[in-house]
N, C-alpha and C positions, 0 to 999 in steps of 0.2 A: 504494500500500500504506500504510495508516495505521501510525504509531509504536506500539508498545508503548507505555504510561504507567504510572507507577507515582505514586498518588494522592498529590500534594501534601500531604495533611495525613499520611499517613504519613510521608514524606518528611523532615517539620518533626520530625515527634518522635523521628525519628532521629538527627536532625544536631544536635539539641539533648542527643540522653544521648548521644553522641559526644562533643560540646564538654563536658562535665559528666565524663565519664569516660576522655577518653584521655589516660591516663597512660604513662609508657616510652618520652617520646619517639618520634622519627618512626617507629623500627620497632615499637614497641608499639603505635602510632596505626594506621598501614600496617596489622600485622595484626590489629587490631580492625576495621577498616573491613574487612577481604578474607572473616573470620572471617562479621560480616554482613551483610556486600551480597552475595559469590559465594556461601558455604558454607551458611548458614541462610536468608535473605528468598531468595536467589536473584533480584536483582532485575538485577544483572549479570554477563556469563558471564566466566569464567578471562583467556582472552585481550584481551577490551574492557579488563580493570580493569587486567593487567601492561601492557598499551599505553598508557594513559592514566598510568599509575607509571611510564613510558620518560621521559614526553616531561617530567612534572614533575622527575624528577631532574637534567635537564639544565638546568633553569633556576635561576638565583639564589634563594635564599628557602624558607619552610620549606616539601617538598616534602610532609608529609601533609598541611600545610592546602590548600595547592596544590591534592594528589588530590583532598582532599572538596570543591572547589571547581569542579575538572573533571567530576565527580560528577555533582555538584549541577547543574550546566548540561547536562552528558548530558541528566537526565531531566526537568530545566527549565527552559529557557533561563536567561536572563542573570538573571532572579529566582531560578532556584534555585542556580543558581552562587552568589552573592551571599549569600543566607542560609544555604548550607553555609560558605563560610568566614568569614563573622561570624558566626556560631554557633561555628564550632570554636575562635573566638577569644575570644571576646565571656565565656566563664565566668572564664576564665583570667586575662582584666583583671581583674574586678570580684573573681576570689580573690585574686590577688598583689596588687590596690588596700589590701584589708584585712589581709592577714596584713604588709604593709611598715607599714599604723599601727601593727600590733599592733608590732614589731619594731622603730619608732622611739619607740612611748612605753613600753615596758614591757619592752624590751631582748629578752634569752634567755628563751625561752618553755622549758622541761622537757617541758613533757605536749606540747608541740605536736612536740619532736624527736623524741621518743618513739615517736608516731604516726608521722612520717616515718618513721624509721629504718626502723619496721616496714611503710611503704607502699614502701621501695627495696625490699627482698628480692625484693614481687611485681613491682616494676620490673624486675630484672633476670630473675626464671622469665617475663615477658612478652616480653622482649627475642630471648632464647634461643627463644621456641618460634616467635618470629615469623621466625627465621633456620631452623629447622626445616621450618616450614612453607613459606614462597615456595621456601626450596631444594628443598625436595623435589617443587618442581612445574616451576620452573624450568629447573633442572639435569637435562635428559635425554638429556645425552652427556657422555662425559670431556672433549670439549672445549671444553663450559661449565663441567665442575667444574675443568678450569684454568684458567681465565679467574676465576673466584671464589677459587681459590686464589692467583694473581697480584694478585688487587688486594686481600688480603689480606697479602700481604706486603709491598707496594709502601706502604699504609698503616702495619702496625705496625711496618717492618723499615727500608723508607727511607724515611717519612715524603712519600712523593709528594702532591702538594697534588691534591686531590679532582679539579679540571675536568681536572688530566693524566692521571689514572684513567678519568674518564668517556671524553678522546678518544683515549687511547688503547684502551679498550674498544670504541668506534664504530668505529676501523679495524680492529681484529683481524676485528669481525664482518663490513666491508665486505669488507675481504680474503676472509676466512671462506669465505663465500659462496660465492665464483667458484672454489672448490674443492669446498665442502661444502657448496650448496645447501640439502641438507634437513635440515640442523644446525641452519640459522641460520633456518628458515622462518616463527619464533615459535612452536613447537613445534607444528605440526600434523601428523597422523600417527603421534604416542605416545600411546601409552595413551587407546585408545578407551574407556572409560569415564570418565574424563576429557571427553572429545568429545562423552559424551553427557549428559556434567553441565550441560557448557557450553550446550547445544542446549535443555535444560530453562528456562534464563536466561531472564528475560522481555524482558533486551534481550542475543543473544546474538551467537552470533560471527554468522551470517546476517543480522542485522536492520541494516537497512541506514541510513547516517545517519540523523538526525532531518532535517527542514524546514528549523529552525534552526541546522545545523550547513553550510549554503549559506555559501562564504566570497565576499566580496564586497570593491572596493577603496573601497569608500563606508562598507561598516561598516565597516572598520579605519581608516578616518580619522575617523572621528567616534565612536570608541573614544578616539583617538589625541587628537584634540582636548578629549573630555570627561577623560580623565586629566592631560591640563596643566593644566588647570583646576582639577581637584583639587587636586593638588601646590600649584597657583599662588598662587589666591586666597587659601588660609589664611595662605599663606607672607609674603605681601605684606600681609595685614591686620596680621599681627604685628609684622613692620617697621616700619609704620606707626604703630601705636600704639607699642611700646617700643625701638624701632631696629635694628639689625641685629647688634648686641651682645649683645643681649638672650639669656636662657636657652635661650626657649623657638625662636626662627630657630633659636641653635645647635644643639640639640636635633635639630630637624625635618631638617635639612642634615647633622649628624651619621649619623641614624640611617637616613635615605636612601643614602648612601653605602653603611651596614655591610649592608642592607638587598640592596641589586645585589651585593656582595661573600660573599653567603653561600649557596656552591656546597657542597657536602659536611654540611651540617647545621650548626646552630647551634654547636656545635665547631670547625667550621672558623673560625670568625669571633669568638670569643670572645676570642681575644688582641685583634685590633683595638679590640673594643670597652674592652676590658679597659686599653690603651694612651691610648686618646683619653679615656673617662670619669672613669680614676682617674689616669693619669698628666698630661693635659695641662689637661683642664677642671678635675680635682679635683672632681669631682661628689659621689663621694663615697670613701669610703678601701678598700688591698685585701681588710681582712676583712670591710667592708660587701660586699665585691663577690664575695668567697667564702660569704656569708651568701647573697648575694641568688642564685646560682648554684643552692646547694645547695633554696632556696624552687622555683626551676623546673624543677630534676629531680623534684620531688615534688607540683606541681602540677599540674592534667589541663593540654592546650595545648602547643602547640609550645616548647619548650628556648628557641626566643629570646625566647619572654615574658620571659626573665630581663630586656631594656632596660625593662620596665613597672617592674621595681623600681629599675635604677637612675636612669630620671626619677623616680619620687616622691621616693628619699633624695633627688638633686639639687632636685628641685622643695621640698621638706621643709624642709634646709637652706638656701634661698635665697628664703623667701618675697617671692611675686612681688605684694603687695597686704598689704605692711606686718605688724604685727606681730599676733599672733592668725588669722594668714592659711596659717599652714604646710602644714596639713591641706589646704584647698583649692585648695594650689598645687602639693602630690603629687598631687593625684585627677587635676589639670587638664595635667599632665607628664605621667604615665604616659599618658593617654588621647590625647594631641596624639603623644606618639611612638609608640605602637600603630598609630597610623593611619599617620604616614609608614614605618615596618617594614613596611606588610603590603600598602599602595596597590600598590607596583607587582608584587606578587603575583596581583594580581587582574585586572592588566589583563594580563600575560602568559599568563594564562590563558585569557581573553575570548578576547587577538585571537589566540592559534596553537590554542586547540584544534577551530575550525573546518578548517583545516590539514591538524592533525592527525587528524583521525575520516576525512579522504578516505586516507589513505597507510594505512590497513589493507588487509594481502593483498600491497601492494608492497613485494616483493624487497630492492630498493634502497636502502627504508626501515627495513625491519621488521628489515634482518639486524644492523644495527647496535644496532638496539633491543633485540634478543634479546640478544647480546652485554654490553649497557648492563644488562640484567638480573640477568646472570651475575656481573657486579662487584661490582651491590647485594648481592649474597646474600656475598659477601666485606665490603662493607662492613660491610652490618649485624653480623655477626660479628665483626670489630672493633670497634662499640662496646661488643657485649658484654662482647668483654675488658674493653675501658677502664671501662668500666662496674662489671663485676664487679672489677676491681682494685682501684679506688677504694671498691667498698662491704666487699669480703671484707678488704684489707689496708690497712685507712683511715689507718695510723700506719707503713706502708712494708711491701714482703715482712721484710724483719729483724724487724718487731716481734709478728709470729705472726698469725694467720688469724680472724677474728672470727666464732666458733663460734654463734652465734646469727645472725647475718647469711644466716650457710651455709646452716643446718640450717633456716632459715625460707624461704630461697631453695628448697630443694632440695622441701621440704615445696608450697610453691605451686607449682615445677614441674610434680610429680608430679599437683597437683592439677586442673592446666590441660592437661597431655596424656594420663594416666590416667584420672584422675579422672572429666572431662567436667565440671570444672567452670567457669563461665563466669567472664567476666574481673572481674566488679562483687562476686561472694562471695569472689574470693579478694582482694583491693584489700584490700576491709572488712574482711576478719577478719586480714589483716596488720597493718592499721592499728590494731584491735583490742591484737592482740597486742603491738605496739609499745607502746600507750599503757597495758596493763595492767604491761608492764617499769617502765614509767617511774614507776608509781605505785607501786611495790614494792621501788623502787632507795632 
């Protein structure tokens, strides 16, 4: 039976206004990719895309670039893997490359927070409808809306660290299972219309692995070996030329570290980073790093692009080729730790999602993953809070509600689940709006 294919140069020019436009963090990203790969192109059915979101959540690293990466190798091998997730990264360097110049020579930008300001609102009506949406496809028994409700509390209530949410999610649904079987099946069997969304897919729940997705112990070794290589070479040239002291070793061995440690989204990991940048290297200070935070909430890209900005300041302040050299020793830090962040994102991808695309239909597999699902729709919902806390009450609950924040929020929500309108006119015309405030303040 030959694969479905869905045309490579389509392909390219989706994962390119992806990486250009996903904003809101991983559930904002998540559900723009669910919004047009299931919902509109139809080019992947319901269950392929929540399966492929199981298995990236459970790994280290940011799990939307992850999906589009898994994606991207679905429907094109190891090249479209590879240009879905440098694509999804790739805009995001080259915005936070220039907005960290603008911000080390010309300090406080006004019309540039303005615009932000006014691009959070749709951040957060993005966030929320993306918690709307998976849940309400996800969640089709009460005993995945307690499982979403559980790791909703277990986050905002007792702060349980993300990979003990995910395993204990994985047991509940193993357990699950051997009770409630058809809970936990990946929801096959609710809502046959649904079933027949899915069925319309051009690769859907029947289409059966690709070619490519044969696992083999010879391709995971020479996976295995072209990723040490990766890591290596650079690692050692560097040593080499400026010693092991140097910025940029530390840098690459830093952000490799934060890089395996960042299970639950770039929030989970932002204190380490936050400890080792500003407190022990001194890279750069905490309101450059609450500056540089607030640039990656509001850039398209995964939330830990926020380490692109704090290699440039560091790279900035420590020119690495003398004096007149700052500028090109930010470009060449952000872009050397981009790569070590995101390297072994891609090779965890490569080698489990061959793996992974054979354990669809299996029990054993899937019930934990349905489960694993049921948490996301809790998490996500938790960063909405955190999210919305931070944008509605930016100066504490005591200091009163930020009536424009709200009402611009509330205004793009309606605009995104009412309205019908897509994610790119309501971005813009927040952004709009923000920087029409600013010019009038």
């Amino acid at each position: 039976m030959s694969h479905p294919t869905v045309p490579f140069r389509d392909a390219l020019r989706f994962w390119l206004k992806l990486g250009l436009l996903s904003f809101g963090g991983p559930a904002g990203q998540i559900a723009l990719m669910h919004r047009e790969l299931v919902d509109n192109k139809r080019w992947i059915s319901e269950q392929r895309f929540l399966h492929a979101l199981n298995y990236c959540m459970l790994l280290p690293g940011p799990e939307a670039q992850q999906l589009a990466t898994y994606l991207g190798w679905l429907m094109h091998r190891t090249r479209g893997g590879i240009v879905a997730g440098v694509l999804f990264v790739l805009p995001s360097l080259l915005i936070l490359i220039a907005l960290s110049w603008l911000y080390m020579v010309f300090g406080q930008l006004p019309l540039v927070a303005g615009a932000f300001a006014g691009i959070k609102a749709a951040v957060l009506a993005i966030v929320l409808q993306a918690a709307w949406r998976i849940g309400s496809r996800a969640l089709k028994h009460p005993l995945l809306w307690g499982i979403a409700a559980a790791a909703l509390l277990a986050l905002a209530v007792f702060a349980l660290p993300f990979p003990a949410i995910v395993l204990l999610a994985g047991i509940s649904g193993w357990l699950g299972a051997k009770r409630w079987p058809q809970v936990f099946n990946g929801g096959k069997g609710h809502a046959a219309s649904s079933t027949q969304d899915d069925n319309q897919a051009l690769i859907n729940d029947h289409t059966p692995p690709p070619p490519h997705a044969s696992y083999s112990h010879g391709k995971l070794l020479r996976l295995a070996l072209a990723g040490t290589l990766l890591w290596t070479l650079p690692m050692l040239s560097a040593v080499a030329l400026a010693g092991s002291q140097h910025t940029l070793p530390q840098m690459g061995w830093f952000f490799t570290k934060a890089a395996l440690l960042t299970f639950g989204g770039a929030y989970a990991v932002l204190p380490y980073v936050y400890q080792g940048a500003v407190t022990h290297f001194g890279w750069l200070t905490p309101g450059q790093m609450m500056d540089g935070l607030a640039l990656g909430e509001t850039t398209p890209g995964p939330l830990i692009m926020v380490v692109a900005f704090v290699a440039f300041v560091g790279g900035y302040g420590a020119p690495m080729f003398g004096a007149g050299s700052a500028a090109l020793s930010g470009i060449i830090a952000a872009s050397w730790v981009t790569w070590y962040t995101f390297l072994p994102s891609f090779l965890f991808i490569l080698a489990g999602a061959p793996l992974v695309e054979h354990t669809r239909g299996k029990l054993g597999f899937t019930a934990p993953l349905t489960a694993i699902t049921a948490a996301v729709v809790g998490v996500i919902i938790n960063l909405a809070l955190f999210f919305g806390q931070h944008l509605l009450w930016p100066h504490g609950l005591t200091a009163g509600i930020d009536w424009f924040a709200a009402l611009l929020a509330a205004a793009s929500l309606w605009a995104l689940v009412k309205g019908g309108r897509g994610v790119i006119p309501v971005i813009a015309g927040c952004a709009g709006i923000g920087l029409l405030r600013a010019l009038l303040a």
